[in-house]
Backbone as JSON Lines, residues from 0, in Angstrom:
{"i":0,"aa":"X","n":[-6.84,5.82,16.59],"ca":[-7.91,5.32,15.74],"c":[-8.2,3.87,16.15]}
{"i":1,"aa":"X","n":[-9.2,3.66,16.27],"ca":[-9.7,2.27,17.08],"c":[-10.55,1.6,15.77]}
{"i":2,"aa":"X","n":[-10.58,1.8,15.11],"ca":[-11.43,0.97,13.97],"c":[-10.46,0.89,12.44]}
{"i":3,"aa":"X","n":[-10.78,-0.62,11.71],"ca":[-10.03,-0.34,10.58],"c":[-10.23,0.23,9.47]}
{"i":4,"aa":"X","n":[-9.31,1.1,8.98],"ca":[-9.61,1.71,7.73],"c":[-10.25,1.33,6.57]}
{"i":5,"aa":"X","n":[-10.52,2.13,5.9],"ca":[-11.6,1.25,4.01],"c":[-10.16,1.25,3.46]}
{"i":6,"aa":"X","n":[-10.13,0.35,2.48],"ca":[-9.12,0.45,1.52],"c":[-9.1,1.9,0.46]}
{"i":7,"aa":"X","n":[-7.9,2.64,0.75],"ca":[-7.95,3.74,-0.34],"c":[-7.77,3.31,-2.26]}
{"i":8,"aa":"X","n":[-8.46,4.33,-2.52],"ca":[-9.06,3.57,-4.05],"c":[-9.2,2.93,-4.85]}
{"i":9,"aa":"X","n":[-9.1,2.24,-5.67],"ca":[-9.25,0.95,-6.3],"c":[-8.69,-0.36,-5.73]}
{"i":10,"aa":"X","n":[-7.36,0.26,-6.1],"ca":[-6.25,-0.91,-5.67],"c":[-5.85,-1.28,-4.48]}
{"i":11,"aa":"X","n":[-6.48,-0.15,-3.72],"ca":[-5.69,0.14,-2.24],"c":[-6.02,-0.81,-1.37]}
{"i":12,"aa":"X","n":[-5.13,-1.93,-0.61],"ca":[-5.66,-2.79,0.5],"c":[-5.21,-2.19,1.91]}
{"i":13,"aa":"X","n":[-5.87,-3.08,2.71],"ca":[-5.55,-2.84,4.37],"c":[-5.74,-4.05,5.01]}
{"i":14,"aa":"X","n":[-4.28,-4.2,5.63],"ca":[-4.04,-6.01,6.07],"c":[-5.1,-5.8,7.2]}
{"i":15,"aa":"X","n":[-6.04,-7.24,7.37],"ca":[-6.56,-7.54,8.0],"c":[-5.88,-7.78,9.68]}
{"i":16,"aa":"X","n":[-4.69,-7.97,9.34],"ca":[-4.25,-8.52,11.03],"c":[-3.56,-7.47,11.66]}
{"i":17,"aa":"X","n":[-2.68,-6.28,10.68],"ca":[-2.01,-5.16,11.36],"c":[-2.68,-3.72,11.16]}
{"i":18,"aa":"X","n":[-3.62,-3.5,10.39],"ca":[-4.49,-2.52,10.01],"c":[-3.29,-1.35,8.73]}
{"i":19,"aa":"X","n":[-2.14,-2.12,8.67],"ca":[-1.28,-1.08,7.69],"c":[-2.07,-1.0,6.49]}
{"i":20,"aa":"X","n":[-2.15,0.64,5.62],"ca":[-2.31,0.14,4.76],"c":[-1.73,0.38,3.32]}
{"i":21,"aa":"X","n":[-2.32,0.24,2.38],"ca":[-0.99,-0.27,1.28],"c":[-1.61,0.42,-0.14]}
{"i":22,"aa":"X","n":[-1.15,0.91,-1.23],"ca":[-1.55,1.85,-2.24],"c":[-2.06,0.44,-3.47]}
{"i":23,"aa":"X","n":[-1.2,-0.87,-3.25],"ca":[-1.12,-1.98,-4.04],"c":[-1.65,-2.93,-4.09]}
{"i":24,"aa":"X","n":[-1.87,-4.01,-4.52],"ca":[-1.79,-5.54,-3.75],"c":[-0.11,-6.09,-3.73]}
{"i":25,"aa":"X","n":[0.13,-5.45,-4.74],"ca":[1.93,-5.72,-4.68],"c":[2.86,-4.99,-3.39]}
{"i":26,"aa":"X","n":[2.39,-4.01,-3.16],"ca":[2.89,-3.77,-1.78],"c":[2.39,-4.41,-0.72]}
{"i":27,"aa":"X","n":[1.1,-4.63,-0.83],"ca":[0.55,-5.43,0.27],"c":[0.96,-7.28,0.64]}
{"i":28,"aa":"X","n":[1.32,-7.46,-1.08],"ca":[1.85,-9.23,-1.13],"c":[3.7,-9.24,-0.43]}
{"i":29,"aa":"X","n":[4.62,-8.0,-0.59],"ca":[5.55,-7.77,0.14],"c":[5.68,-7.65,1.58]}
{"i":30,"aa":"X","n":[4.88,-7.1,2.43],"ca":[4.45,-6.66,3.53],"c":[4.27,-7.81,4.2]}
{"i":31,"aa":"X","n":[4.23,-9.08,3.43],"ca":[3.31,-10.27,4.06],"c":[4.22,-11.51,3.31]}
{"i":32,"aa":"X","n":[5.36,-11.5,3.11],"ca":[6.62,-12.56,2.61],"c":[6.01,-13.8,2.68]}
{"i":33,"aa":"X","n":[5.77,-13.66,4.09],"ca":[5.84,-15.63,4.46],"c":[4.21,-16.2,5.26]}
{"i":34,"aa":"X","n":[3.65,-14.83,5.05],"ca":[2.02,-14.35,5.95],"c":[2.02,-13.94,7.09]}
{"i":35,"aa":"X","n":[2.77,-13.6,7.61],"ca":[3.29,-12.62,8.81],"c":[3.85,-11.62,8.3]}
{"i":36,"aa":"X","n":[3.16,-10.69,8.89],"ca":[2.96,-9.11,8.72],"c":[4.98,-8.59,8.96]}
{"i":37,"aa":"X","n":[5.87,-7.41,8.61],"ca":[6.72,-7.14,8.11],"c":[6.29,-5.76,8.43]}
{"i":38,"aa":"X","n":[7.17,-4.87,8.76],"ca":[7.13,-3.43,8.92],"c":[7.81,-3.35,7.51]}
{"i":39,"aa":"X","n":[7.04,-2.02,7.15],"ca":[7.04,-1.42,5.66],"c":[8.15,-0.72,5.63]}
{"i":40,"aa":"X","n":[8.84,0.01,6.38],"ca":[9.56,1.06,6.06],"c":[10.46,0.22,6.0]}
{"i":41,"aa":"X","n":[10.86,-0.96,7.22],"ca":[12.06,-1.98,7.23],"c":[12.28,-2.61,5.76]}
{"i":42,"aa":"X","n":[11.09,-2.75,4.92],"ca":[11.07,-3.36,4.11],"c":[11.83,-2.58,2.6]}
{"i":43,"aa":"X","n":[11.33,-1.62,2.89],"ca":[12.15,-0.57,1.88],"c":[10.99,0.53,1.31]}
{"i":44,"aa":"X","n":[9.99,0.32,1.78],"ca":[8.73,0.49,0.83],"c":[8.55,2.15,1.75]}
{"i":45,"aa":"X","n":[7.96,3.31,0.68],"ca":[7.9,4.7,1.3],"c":[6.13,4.92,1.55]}
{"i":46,"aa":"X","n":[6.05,5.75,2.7],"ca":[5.15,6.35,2.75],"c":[4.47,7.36,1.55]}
{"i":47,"aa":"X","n":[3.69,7.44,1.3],"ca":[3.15,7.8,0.12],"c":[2.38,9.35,0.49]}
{"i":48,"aa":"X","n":[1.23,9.02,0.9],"ca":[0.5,9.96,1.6],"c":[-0.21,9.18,2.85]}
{"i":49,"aa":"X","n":[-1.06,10.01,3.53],"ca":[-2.38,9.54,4.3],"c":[-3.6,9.03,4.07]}
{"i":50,"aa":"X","n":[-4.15,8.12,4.91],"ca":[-5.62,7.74,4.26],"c":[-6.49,7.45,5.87]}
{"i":51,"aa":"X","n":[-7.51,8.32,6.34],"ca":[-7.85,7.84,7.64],"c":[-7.44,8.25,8.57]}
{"i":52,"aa":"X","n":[-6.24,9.06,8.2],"ca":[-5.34,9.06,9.86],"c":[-3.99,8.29,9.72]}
{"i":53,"aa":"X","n":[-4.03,7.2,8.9],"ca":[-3.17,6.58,8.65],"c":[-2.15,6.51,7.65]}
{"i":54,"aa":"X","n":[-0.79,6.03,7.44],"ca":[0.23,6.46,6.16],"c":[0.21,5.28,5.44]}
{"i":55,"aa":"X","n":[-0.08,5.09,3.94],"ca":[-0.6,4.59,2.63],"c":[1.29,4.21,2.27]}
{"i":56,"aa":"X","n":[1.0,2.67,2.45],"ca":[2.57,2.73,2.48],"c":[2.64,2.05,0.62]}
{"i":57,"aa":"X","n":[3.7,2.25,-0.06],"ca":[3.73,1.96,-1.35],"c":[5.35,1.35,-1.3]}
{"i":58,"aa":"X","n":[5.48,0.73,-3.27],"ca":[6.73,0.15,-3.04],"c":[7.79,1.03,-3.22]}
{"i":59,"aa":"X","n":[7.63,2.17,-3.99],"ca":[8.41,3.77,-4.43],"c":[7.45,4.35,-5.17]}
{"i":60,"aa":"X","n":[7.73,5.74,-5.04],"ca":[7.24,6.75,-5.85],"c":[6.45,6.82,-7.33]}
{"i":61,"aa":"X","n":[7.81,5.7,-7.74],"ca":[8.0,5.93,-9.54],"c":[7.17,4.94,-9.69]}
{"i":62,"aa":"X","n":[7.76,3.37,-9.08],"ca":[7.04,1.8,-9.92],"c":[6.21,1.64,-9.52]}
{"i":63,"aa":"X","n":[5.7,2.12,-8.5],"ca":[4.7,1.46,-7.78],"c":[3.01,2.02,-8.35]}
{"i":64,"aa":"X","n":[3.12,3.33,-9.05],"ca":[2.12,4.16,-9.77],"c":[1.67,3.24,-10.93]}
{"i":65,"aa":"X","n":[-0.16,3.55,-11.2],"ca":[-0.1,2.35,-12.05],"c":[0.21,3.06,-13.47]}
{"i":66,"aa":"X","n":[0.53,2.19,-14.63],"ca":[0.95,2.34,-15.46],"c":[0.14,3.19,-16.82]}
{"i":67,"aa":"X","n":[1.05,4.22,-17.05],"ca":[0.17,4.65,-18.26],"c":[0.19,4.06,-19.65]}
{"i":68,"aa":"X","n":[-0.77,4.84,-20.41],"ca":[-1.46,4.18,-21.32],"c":[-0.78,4.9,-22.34]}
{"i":69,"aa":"X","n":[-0.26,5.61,-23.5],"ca":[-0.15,6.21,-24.34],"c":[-1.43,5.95,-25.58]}
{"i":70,"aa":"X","n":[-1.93,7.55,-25.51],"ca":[-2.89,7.26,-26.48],"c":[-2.93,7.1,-28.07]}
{"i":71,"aa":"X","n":[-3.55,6.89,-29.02],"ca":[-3.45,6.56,-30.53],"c":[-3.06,8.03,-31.1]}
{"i":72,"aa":"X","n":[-1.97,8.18,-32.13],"ca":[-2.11,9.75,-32.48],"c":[-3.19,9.71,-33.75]}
């Protein structure tokens, strides 16, 4: 793939300098410690699904999902 990806849905970024991309901005602010880019998996963070061709890296499964709401009974 020679071109960079759209960000997947709302939240979803894609670093400008390594084309990874990220389900968060919180995975994406990890990925990038000190502003140099960090391999994700090294980091601890799992592949999620695909987006593009490419793997949608997140911080886990569980925390990284955004948070529900419980509704009024």
């Amino acid at each position: 793939m020679n071109h960079r990806p759209t960000p997947p849905g709302q939240s979803g970024c894609v670093c400008a300098a390594c084309w990874h991309v990220f389900n968060s901005p919180s995975a994406f602010d990890k990925h990038q410690p000190r502003g140099t880019c960090a391999d994700p998996e090294q980091l601890g963070m799992v592949m999620l699904r695909e987006h593009q061709g490419r793997p949608v890296w997140g911080l886990s499964r569980r925390t990284d999902l955004p948070a529900r709401t419980e509704e009024a009974a």
